[in-house]
C-alpha positions in Angstrom: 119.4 81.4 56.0 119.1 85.4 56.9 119.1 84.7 60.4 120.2 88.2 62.2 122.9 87.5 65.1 122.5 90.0 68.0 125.4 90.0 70.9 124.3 88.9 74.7 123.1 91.3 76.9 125.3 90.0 79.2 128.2 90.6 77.3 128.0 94.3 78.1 128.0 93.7 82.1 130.5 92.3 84.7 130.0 88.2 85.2 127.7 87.7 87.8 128.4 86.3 91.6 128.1 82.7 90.7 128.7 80.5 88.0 125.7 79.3 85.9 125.5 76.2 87.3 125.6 77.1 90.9 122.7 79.8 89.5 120.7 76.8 88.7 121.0 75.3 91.4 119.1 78.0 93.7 121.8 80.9 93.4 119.2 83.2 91.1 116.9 83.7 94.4 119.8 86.2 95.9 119.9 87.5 92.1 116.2 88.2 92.8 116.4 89.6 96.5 118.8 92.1 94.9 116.0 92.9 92.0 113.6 93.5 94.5 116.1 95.5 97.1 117.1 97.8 94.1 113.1 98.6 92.8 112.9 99.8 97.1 116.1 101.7 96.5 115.2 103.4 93.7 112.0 104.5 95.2 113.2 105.5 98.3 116.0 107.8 96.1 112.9 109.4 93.9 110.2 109.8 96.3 112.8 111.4 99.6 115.2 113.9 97.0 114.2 113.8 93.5 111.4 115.0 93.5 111.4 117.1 96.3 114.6 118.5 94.6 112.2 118.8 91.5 109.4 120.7 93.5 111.8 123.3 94.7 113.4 123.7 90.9 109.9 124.7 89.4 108.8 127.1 92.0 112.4 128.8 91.4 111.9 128.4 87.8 108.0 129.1 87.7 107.9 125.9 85.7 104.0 124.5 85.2 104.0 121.2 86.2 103.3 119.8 82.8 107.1 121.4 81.4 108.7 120.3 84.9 107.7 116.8 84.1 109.0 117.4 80.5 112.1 119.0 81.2 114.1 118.2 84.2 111.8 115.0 85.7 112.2 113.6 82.4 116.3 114.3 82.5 116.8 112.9 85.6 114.4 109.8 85.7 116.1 109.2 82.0 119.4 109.5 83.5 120.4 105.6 82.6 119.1 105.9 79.5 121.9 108.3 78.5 124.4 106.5 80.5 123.5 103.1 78.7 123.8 105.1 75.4 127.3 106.7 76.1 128.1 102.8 76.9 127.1 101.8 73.6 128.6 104.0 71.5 132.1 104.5 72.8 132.5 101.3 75.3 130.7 97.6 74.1 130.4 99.3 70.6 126.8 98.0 70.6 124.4 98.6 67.6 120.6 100.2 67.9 118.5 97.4 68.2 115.0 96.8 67.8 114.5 95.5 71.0 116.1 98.6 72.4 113.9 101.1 70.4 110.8 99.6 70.7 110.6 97.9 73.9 111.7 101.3 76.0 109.1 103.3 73.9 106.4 101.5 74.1 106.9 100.5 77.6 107.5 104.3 78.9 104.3 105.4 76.6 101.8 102.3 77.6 103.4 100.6 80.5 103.7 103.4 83.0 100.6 105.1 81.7 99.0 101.5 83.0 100.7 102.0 86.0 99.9 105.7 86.9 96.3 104.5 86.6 96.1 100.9 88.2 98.4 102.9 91.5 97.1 106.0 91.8 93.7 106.5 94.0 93.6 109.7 93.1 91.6 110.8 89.5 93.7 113.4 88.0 92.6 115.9 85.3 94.8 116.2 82.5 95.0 118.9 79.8 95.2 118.9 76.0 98.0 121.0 74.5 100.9 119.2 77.2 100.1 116.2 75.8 99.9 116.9 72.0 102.7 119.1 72.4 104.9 116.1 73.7 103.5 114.2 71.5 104.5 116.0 68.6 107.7 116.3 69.8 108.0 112.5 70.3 107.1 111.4 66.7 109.3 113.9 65.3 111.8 112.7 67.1 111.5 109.4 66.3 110.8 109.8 62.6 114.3 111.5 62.9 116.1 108.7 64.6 114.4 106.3 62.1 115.5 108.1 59.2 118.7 108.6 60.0 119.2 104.6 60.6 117.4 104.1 57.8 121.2 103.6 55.6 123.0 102.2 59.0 125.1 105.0 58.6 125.1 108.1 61.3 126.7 110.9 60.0 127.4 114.4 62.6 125.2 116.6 61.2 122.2 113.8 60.9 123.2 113.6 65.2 123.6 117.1 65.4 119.7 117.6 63.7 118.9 115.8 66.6 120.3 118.0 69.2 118.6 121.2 67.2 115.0 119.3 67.4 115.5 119.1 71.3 117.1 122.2 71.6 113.6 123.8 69.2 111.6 121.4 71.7 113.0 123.3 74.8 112.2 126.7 73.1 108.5 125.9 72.6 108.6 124.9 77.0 110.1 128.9 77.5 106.9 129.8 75.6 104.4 126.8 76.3 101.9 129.4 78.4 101.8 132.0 75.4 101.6 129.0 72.8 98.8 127.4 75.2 96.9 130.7 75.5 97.1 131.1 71.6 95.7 128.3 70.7 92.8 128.4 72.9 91.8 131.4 71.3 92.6 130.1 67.9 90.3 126.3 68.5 88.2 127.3 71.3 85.2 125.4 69.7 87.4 122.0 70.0 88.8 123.2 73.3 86.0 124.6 75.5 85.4 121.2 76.5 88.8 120.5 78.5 89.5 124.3 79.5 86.2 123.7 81.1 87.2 120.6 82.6 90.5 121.9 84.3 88.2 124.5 85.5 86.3 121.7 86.9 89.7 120.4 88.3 90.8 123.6 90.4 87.5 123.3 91.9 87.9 119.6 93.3 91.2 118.4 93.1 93.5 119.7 96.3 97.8 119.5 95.4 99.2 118.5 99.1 103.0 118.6 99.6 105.5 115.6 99.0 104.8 113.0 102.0 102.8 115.4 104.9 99.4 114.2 103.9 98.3 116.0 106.7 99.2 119.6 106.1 96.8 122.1 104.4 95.1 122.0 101.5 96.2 124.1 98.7 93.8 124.8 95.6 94.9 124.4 92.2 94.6 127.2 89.5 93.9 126.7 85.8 97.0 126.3 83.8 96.6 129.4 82.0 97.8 131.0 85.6 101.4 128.8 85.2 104.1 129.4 82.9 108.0 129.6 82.9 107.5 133.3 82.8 105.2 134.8 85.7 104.9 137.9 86.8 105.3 139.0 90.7 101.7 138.2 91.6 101.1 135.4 88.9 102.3 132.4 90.8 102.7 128.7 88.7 100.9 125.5 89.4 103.9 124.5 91.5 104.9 127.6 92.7 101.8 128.0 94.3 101.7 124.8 96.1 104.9 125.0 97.2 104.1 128.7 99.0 102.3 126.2 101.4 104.7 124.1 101.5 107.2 126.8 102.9 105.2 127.5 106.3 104.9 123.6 107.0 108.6 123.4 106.3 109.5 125.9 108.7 108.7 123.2 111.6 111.2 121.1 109.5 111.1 118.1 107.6 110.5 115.0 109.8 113.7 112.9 110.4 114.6 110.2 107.4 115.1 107.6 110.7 112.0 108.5 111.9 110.3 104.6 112.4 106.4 104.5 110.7 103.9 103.2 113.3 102.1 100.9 110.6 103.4 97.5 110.6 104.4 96.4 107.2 106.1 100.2 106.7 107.9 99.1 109.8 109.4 96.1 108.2 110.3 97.7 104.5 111.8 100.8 106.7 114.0 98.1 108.6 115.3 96.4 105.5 115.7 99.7 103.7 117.5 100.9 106.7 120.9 100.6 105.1 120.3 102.3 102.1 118.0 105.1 104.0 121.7 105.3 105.8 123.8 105.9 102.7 121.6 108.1 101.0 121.4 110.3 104.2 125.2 110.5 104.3 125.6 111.5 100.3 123.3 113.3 99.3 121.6 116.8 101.2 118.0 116.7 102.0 116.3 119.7 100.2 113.1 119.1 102.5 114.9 120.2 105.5 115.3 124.3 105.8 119.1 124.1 106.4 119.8 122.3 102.8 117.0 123.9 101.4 119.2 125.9 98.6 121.3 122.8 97.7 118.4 121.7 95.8 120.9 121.7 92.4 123.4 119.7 94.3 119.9 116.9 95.5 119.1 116.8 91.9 122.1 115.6 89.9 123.5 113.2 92.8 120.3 111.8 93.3 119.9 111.1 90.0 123.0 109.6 89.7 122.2 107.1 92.3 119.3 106.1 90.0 121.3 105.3 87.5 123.8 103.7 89.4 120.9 101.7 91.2 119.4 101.3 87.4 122.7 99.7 86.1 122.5 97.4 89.0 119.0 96.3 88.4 119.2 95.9 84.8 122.0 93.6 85.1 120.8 91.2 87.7 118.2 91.4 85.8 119.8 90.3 82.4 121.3 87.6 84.2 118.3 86.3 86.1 116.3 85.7 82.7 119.3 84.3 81.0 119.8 81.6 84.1 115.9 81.5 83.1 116.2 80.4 79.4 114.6 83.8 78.1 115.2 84.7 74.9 117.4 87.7 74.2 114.7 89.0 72.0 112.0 88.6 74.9 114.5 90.4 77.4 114.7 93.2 75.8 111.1 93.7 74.8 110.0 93.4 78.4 112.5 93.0 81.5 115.0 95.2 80.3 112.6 97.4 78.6 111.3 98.0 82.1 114.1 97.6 84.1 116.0 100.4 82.8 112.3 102.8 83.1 112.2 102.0 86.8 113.2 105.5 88.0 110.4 106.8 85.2 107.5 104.4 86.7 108.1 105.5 90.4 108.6 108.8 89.3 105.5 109.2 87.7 103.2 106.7 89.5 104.3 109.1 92.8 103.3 112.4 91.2 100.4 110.5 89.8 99.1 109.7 93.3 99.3 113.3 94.5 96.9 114.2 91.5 99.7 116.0 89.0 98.3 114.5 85.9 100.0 116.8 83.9 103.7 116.1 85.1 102.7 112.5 85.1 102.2 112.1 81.5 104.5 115.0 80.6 107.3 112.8 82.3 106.0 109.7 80.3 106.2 111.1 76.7 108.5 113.9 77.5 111.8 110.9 78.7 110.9 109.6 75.4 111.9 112.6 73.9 114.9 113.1 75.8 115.7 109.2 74.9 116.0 110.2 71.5 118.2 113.4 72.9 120.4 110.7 74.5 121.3 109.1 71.3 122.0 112.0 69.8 124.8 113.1 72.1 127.3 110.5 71.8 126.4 109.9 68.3 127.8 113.7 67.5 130.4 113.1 69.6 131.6 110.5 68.4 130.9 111.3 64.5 132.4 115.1 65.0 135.4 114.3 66.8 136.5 111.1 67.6 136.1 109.1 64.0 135.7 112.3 61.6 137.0 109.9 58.7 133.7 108.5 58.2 130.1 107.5 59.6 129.2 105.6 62.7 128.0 101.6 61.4 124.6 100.9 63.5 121.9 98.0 62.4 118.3 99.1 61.4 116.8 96.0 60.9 113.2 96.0 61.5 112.8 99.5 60.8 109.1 99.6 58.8 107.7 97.5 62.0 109.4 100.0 64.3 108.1 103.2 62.7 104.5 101.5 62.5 104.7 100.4 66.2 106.0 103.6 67.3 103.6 106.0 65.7 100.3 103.7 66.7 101.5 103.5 70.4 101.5 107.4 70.5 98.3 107.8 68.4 96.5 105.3 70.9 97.4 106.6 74.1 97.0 109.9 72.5 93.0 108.6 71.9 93.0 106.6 74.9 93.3 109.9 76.8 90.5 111.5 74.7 88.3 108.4 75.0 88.6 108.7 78.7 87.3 111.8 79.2 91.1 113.4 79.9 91.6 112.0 82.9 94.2 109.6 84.9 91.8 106.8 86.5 92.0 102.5 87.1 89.6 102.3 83.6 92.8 104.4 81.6 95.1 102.2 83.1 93.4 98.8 82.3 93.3 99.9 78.6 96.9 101.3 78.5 97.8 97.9 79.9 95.5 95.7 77.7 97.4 97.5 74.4 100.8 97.3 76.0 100.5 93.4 76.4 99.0 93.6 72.9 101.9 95.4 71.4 104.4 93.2 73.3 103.0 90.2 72.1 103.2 91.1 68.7 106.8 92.8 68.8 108.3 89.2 70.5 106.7 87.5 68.0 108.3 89.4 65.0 111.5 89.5 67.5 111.4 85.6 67.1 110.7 85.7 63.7 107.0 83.8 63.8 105.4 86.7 62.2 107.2 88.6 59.6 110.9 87.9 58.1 113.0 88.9 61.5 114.2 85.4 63.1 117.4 86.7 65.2 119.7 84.3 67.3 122.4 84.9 70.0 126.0 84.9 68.6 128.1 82.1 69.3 124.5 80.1 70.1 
């Protein structure tokens, strides 16, 4: 009857705490304290040492903010992503999906933008080469990825072309200021208008350091005054904020057990005592002068606790909407399309709110890209030297709606952008949102096989 049979998500995940009766029979609500205790966790983890970690990488680096939020924000917030891949290809053996593909890309390029703009008080400015540059690296990306799954065979050097376009992606970051500057010169009659407005933005909008609303205000500069490369007296966006930040740190950072004196922050710092506690003891707190230079050391352990607390999430999760009756096809559309992105919405809804537009929506588009990177690794791997007698088997069902739904969700937040003047506000985010639920709709419906010729069941069901 050309039904398609996709395995359980819960096949690829330990059994859960109780049996599925006792779920039914009110065992989900600790399945959904969890949920809830894991989205705190994983804030708590991004907001106290990733990104602080992050802030202290760029000024070493004299990254702009836009190629910190492409580069090592979008690594470390994507973190799960290339754990669940590595999973999949040498562990459950499980194929790309459509669900997988689509779901995760459109939620990271329309979900979060909604989210940056309905959560952020803050109107930040944002300019036009980071974003067309990412972009453009996105769709090539994923026109890659789709072509290469296009025979359901992966073969090493279709993963390894993968790995070059990342690696050629990274190249154009070293040189994003000079490339920047170039074309400015080159479409200055299409460009005058947002130079103008970033102008506009280092005028108004202040960059204050990571939770010490109350220190001093530090102006931005125009992006053309960031890049990778700086000389001694051209500090970057970052950089420059972060000079600041060094004279309020020499007082120290305040104390992670310090108690807030507004009520409700007193109650979420009680609960989130414990893991406040464990995070404390395992991983160094760049903020504070005396671990200041173990900033590397912050960065990779914190961002394996968010994807240790990811893995955790996604599978209560999984099992919560199976106890539920969701379809699988629905799952992974929506909860597990945003369950896994968690670390990417806080992330960038966080830097949103301190008005880094830039890194916001570099972080968005630019874990997309690095999604595609994450494939691409254990796909060589395992292609080049684990079964060298032949390709890798993967499903590509779906594909034409995929490449359709991919390349219209970057063309319209692209436009959406543009519509909106080039700025992060509530209006950006109610439209991102409005074509996200749009796009959703549409994808479970094909998922379920009432539109198009796609109808897909659970094995064994």
């Amino acid at each position: 009857n050309g039904t398609r049979c996709v395995l359980s998500s819960s096949s690829e995940f330990p059994e859960g705490f109780f049996t599925p009766q006792e779920r039914k029979d009110g065992g989900i609500v600790i399945y959904f304290i969890i949920i809830l205790y894991m989205f705190l966790a994983v804030s708590i983890v991004c907001d106290d040492y990733f990104l602080p970690s992050l802030e202290i990488i760029s000024e070493c680096l004299g990254l702009s903010q836009d190629v910190a939020g492409a580069t090592f924000m979008a690594a470390g917030s994507s973190a799960p992503e290339l754990v669940t891949a590595f999973l999949g290809a040498f562990v459950t053996k499980g194929d790309i999906g459509v669900s997988t593909i689509l779901g995760s890309a459109i939620y990271n390029l329309l979900g979060i933008s909604a989210a940056c703009g309905l959560f952020s008080s803050v109107v930040s400015r944002l300019s036009c080469w980071p974003l067309f540059r990412d972009c453009l690296a996105y769709t090539i990306s994923a026109a890659a990825v789709l072509a290469m799954i296009s025979d359901n065979r992966i073969y090493w050097y279709e993963s390894a072309s993968l790995l070059l376009i990342y690696g050629c992606y990274i190249l154009v970051l070293c040189f994003d200021i000079k490339i920047n500057q170039y074309l400015m010169k080159k479409f200055s009659p299409c460009c005058t208008c947002f130079t103008k407005a970033m102008e506009e933005n280092a005028e108004q909008q202040p960059l204050v350091g990571w939770r010490d609303e109350s220190g001093p205000l530090i102006r931005q500069q125009s992006r053309t005054d960031s890049g990778i490369f700086q000389d001694e007296l051209d500090y970057s966006h970052l950089s420059t904020s972060l000079h600041g930040l060094d004279e309020i740190s020499e007082a120290d950072h305040p104390n992670v057990f310090t108690m807030p004196e507004a009520d409700m922050k007193r109650i979420l710092w009680v609960l989130s005592l414990p893991i406040i506690t464990l995070l404390y003891l395992t991983i160094p707190d760049c903020r504070r002068q005396f671990w200041r230079n173990w900033f590397m050391v912050t960065f990779l352990i914190s961002a394996a606790w968010i994807s240790a607390i990811t893995y955790i999430l996604v599978w209560m999760v999984t099992i919560a909407g199976e106890t539920l009756g969701i379809p699988e096809s629905v799952m992974g559309l929506t909860l597990l399309a945003a369950g896994t992105s968690v670390p990417d919405t806080v992330a960038s809804v966080l830097v949103a709110r301190k008005g880094n537009g830039d890194m916001a929506m570099s972080n968005i588009v630019g874990s997309n890209v690095f999604d595609m990177l994450c494939l691409g690794i254990p796909w060589f791997i395992k292609s080049a030297f684990i079964t060298t007698s032949g390709p890798i088997e993967v499903s590509s069902s779906g594909l034409t709606y995929t490449a359709i739904s991919l390349i219209c969700s970057v063309g319209f937040i692209f436009l959406a952008v543009h519509l909106n003047g080039w700025k992060i506000d509530k209006k950006l985010g109610i439209i991102c949102l409005v074509l996200y639920l749009v796009f959703t709709v549409l994808s479970i419906l094909y998922e379920l096989g009432i539109i198009g010729n796609n109808p897909t069941r659970v094995c064994g069901n």
